[in-house]
C-alpha positions in Angstrom: 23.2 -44.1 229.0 25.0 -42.4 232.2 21.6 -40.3 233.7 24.0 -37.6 234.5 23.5 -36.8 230.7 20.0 -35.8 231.2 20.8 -33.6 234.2 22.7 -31.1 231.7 19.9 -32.2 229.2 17.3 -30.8 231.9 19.6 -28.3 232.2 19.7 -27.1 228.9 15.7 -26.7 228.8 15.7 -24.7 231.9 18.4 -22.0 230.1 17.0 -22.5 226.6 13.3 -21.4 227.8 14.1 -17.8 228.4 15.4 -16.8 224.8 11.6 -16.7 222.9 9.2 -16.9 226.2 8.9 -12.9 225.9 7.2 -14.3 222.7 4.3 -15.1 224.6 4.1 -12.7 226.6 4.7 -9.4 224.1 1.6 -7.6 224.9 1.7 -7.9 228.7 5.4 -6.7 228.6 4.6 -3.9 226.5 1.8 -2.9 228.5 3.2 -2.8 232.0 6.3 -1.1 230.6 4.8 1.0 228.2 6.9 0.4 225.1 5.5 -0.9 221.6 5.3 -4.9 220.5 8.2 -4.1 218.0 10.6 -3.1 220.9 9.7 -6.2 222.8 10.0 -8.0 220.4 14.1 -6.9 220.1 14.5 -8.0 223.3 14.5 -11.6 221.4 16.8 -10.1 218.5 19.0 -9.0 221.3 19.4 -12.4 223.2 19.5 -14.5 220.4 22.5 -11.7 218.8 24.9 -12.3 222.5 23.6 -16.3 222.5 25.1 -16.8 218.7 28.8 -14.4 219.7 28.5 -15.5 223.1 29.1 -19.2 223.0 32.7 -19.7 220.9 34.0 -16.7 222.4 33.6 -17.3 225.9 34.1 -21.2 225.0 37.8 -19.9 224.2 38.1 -17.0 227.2 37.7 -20.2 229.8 39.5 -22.9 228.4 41.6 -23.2 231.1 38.9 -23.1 234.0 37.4 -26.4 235.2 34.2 -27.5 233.5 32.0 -28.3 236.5 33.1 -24.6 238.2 32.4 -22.9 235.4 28.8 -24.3 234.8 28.0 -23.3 237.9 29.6 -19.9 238.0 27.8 -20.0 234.4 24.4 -20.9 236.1 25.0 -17.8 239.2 25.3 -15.5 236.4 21.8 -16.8 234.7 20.2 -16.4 237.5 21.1 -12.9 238.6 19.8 -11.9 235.1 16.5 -13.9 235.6 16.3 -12.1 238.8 16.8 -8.6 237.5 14.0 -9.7 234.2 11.5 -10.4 236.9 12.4 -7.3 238.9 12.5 -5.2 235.4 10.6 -1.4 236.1 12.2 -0.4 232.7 13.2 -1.1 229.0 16.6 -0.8 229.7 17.1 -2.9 233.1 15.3 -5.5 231.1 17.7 -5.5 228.5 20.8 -5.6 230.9 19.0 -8.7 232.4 18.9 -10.4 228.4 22.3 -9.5 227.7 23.7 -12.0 231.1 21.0 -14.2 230.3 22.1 -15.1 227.2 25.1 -15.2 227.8 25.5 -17.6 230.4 23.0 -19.8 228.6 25.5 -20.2 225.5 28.2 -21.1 227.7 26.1 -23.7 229.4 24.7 -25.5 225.9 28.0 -25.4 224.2 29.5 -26.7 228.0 26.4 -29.5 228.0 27.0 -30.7 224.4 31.4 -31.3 225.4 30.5 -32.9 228.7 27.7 -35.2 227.7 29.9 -36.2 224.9 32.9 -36.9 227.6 30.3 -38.7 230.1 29.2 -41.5 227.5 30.4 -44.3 226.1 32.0 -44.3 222.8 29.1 -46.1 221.0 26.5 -43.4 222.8 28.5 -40.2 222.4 26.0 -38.9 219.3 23.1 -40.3 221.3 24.5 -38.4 224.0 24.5 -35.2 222.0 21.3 -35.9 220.6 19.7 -35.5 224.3 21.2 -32.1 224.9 20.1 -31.1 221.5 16.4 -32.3 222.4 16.4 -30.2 226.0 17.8 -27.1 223.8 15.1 -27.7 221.0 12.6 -29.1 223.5 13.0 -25.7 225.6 12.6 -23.2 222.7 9.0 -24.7 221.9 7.5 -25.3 225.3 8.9 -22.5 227.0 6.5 -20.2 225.3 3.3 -22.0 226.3 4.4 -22.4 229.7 5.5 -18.9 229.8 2.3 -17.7 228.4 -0.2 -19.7 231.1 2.3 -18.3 234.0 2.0 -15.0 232.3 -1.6 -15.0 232.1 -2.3 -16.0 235.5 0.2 -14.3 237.7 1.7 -11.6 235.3 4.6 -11.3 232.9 7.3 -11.4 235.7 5.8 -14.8 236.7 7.9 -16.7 234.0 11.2 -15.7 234.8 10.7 -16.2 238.8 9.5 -20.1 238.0 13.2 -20.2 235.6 15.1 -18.7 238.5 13.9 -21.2 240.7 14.3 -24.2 238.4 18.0 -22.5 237.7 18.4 -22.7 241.4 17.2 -26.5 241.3 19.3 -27.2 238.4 22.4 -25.5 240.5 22.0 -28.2 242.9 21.7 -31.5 240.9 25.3 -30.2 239.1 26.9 -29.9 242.5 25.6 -33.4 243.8 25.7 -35.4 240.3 28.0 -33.9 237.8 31.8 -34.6 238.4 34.7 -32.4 237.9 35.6 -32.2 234.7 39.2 -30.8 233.3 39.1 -29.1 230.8 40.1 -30.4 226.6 42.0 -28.2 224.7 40.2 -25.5 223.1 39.8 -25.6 219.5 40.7 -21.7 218.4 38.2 -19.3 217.0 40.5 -19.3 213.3 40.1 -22.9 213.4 36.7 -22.9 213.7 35.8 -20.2 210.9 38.4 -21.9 209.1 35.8 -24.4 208.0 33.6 -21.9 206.7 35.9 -21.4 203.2 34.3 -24.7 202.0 31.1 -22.9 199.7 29.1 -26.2 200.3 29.5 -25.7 203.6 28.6 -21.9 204.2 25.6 -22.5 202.1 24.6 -25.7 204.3 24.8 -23.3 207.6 22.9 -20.2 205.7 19.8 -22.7 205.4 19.4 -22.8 209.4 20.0 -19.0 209.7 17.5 -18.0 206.4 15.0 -21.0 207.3 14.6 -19.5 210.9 14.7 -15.9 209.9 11.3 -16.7 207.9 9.9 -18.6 211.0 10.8 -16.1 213.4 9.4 -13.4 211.3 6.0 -14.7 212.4 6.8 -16.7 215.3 8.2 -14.5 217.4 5.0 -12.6 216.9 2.5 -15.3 216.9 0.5 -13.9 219.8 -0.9 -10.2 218.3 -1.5 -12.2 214.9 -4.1 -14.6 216.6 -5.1 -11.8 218.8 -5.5 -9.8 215.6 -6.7 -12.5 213.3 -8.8 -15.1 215.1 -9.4 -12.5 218.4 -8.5 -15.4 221.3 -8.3 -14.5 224.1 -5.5 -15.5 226.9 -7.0 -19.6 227.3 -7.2 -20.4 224.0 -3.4 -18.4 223.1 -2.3 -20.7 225.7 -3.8 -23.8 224.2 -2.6 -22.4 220.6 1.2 -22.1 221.9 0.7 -25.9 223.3 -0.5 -27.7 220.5 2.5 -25.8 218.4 5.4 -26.9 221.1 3.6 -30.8 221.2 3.9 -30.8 217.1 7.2 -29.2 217.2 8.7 -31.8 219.5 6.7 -34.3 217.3 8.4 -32.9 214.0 11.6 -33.2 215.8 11.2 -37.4 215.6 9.6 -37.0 212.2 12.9 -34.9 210.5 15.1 -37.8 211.7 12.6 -40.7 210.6 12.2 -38.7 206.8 16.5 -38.8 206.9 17.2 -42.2 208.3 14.6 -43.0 204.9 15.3 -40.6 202.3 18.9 -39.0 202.8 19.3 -36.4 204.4 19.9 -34.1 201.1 16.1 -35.1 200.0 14.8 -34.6 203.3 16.1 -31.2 203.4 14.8 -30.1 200.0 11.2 -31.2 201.1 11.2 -29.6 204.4 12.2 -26.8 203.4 9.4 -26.5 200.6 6.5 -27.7 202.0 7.4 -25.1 205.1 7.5 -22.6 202.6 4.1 -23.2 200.9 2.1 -23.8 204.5 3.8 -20.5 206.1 2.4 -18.7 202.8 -1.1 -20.2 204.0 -1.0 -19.3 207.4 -2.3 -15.6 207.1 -5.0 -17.3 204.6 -5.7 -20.3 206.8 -7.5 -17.4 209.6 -10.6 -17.6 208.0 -11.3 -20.2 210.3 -10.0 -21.2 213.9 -9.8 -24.9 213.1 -8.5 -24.1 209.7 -5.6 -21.7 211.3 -5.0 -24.6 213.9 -4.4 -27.3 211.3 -2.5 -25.2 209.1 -0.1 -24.3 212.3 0.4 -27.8 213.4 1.9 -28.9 210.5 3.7 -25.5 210.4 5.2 -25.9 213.8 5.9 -29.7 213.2 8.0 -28.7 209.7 9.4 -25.7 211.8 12.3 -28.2 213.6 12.0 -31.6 211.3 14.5 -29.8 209.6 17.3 -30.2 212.7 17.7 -33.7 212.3 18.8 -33.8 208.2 20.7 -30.3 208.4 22.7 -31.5 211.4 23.0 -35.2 209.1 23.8 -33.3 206.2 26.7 -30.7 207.7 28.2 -34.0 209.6 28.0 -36.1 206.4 29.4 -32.9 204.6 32.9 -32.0 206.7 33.5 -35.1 208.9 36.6 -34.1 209.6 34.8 -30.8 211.3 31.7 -32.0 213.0 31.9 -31.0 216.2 33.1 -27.3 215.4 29.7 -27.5 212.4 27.5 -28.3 215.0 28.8 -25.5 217.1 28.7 -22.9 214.5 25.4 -24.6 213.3 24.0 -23.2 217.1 25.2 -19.8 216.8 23.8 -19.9 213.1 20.2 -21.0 214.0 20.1 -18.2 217.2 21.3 -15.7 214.1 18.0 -16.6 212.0 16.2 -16.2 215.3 17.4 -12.7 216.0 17.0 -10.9 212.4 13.7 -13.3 212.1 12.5 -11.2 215.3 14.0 -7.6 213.9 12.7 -7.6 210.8 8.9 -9.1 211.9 9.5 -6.0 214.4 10.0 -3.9 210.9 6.9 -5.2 209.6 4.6 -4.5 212.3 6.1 -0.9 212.7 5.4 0.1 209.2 2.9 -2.1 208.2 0.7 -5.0 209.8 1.7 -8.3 211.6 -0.8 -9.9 208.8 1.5 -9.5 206.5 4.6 -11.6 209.0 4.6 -14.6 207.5 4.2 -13.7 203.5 7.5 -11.6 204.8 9.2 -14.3 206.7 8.3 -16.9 203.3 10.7 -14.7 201.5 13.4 -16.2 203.4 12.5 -19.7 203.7 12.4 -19.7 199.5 16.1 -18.2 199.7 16.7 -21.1 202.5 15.8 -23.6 199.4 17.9 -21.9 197.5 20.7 -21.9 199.8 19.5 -25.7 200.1 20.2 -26.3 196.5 23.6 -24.1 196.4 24.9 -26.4 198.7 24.4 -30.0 197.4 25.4 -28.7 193.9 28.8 -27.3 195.4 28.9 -30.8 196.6 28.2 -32.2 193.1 30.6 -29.6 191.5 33.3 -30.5 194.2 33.2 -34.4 192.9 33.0 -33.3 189.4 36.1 -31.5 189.7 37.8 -34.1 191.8 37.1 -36.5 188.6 38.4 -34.2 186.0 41.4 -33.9 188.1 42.1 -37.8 188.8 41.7 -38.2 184.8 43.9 -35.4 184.1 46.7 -36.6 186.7 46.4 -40.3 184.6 
């Protein structure tokens, strides 16, 4: 496969790790600027709200523009706002900073996934994708660890000065390796929503936004709940955060082995299920460190198996729409990542982060349901398709 593929795959990771990295680093943030966990804790809501409007709308504002230009002009922009996060002396500069952070980093994913598909051959354009996918996933996982140890070490600006200067790295390798690249024609915004009338469909997409809502009710505050649980300190966070993004790239290969044996309608269904029962035991699982560990690395691993079957299903689902379902699957998934964050926030603030993930298992059980909605639909669809074809006879 062309290699400059995995140069907007690398890319991709370098972008994707600034959206939950504050995740890691909540309490130094909220120390240095003196603001509560909960309010940090927006400043994911509020990047993963602009990633999830960002991305088809400024897809369609620069259609005409040439690709390779505009990833780059896309890339000047990310950087000034990693600048301005590291150079943050407020709330509000920070979440200036967020808001072109974001962004910039939609445009460049949704940019990566129609150039990598343009760059390969016809028989490796879904591999092609699948790469992309794997530095977005890969970056939302890792980046928190890494984030965490820089954090720890050097303070919490630390992290966004090592993405500025891998942005400025990345900068280079598109200006030597990546081609110019004209520009296809855009597919319009109605066009896009237009696939969302299909009920099979809209329920398919609610799964990624209500399955990561329940994750990122706990996730996005995973630090004060070990700090609060299990009382690590800073080393063994780090090693915590780690393990989770090792098992999380893990469950990634392990959601597309469970499809490519089961379906991906099964797949989904058990997933989804067994997440819900082992988020319910996480709070319970803190009676012990090595009990919490285990419990969370089969959490984290379930926590993106999913990716492989829902992005299966929605392709198996609408053909004829697959490219615009992954799109709107993207903006869908950051969506469950930004109310996941708020309402963990709400939790905390009126409450304690204990109770996170019995909250956030509220929302993976309407995710099943939403699961179930959607391959009956399907079922109903073929029903009625029958009764139709016998009545035309």
């Amino acid at each position: 496969m062309n290699f400059k593929i995995y140069i907007l795959a690398i890319a991709c990771f370098v972008t994707g790790m600034v959206e939950l990295i504050v995740g890691g680093i909540l309490d130094l943030i909220s120390r240095d600027l003196h603001i509560s966990l909960s309010t940090v804790g927006q400043l994911i809501t509020l990047y993963s709200i602009i990633f999830a409007l960002s991305g088809p709308l400024l897809l369609t504002a620069t259609a005409r523009m040439e690709r390779k230009r505009l990833y780059q002009y896309a890339l000047l922009v990310f950087i000034i706002g990693n600048v301005l996060s590291s150079l943050s002396p407020n709330f509000m500069i920070m979440v200036i900073a967020r808001i072109l952070s974001a962004a910039s980093s939609a445009l460049i994913t949704v940019m990566s996934i129609t150039m990598a598909s343009r760059m390969a051959e016809e028989q490796y354009k879904a591999r092609a994708i699948g790469v992309i996918f794997m530095g977005v996933s890969g970056s939302l996982v890792l980046g928190v660890p890494f984030g965490m140890m820089l954090g720890n070490a050097f303070g919490w600006r630390a992290p966004f000065i090592m993405i500025t200067a891998l942005s400025i790295l990345s900068l280079i390798a598109i200006q030597i390796f990546i081609p110019k690249t004209q520009p296809e024609a855009a597919i319009p915004l109605r066009q896009q929503l237009a696939s969302l009338k299909n009920g099979k469909i809209i329920f398919g997409q609610l799964i990624s936004v209500l399955m990561l809502t329940g994750h990122l009710t706990l996730y996005a505050y995973l630090t004060p709940f070990l700090q609060d649980t299990l009382h690590l300190g800073a080393s063994a966070l780090s090693l915590f955060y780690l393990i989770f993004g090792i098992a999380a790239v893990m469950g990634g290969g392990l959601g597309g082995w469970v499809t490519d044996k089961f379906g991906a309608e099964k797949s989904i269904l058990a997933i989804v299920s067994i997440f819900a029962v082992v988020m319910f035991l996480m709070p319970l699982s803190t009676v012990s460190v090595y009990v919490c560990l285990i419990v969370m690395i089969v959490w984290s691993a379930l926590s993106w198996s999913i990716s492989p079957s829902l992005q299966s299903y929605l392709i198996k689902s609408a053909p004829e729409s697959a490219n615009i379902q992954q799109s709107l699957n993207s903006s869908a998934s950051h969506i469950g990542i930004a109310l996941g964050s708020a309402i963990g926030g709400i939790v905390i603030e009126n409450s304690s982060v204990y109770y996170n993930g019995w909250v956030g298992v509220i929302f993976v059980v309407l995710a099943l349901g939403s699961a179930l909605m959607s391959i009956k639909w399907k079922a109903r669809s073929k029903k009625s398709d029958a009764a139709a074809a016998h009545t035309l006879q």
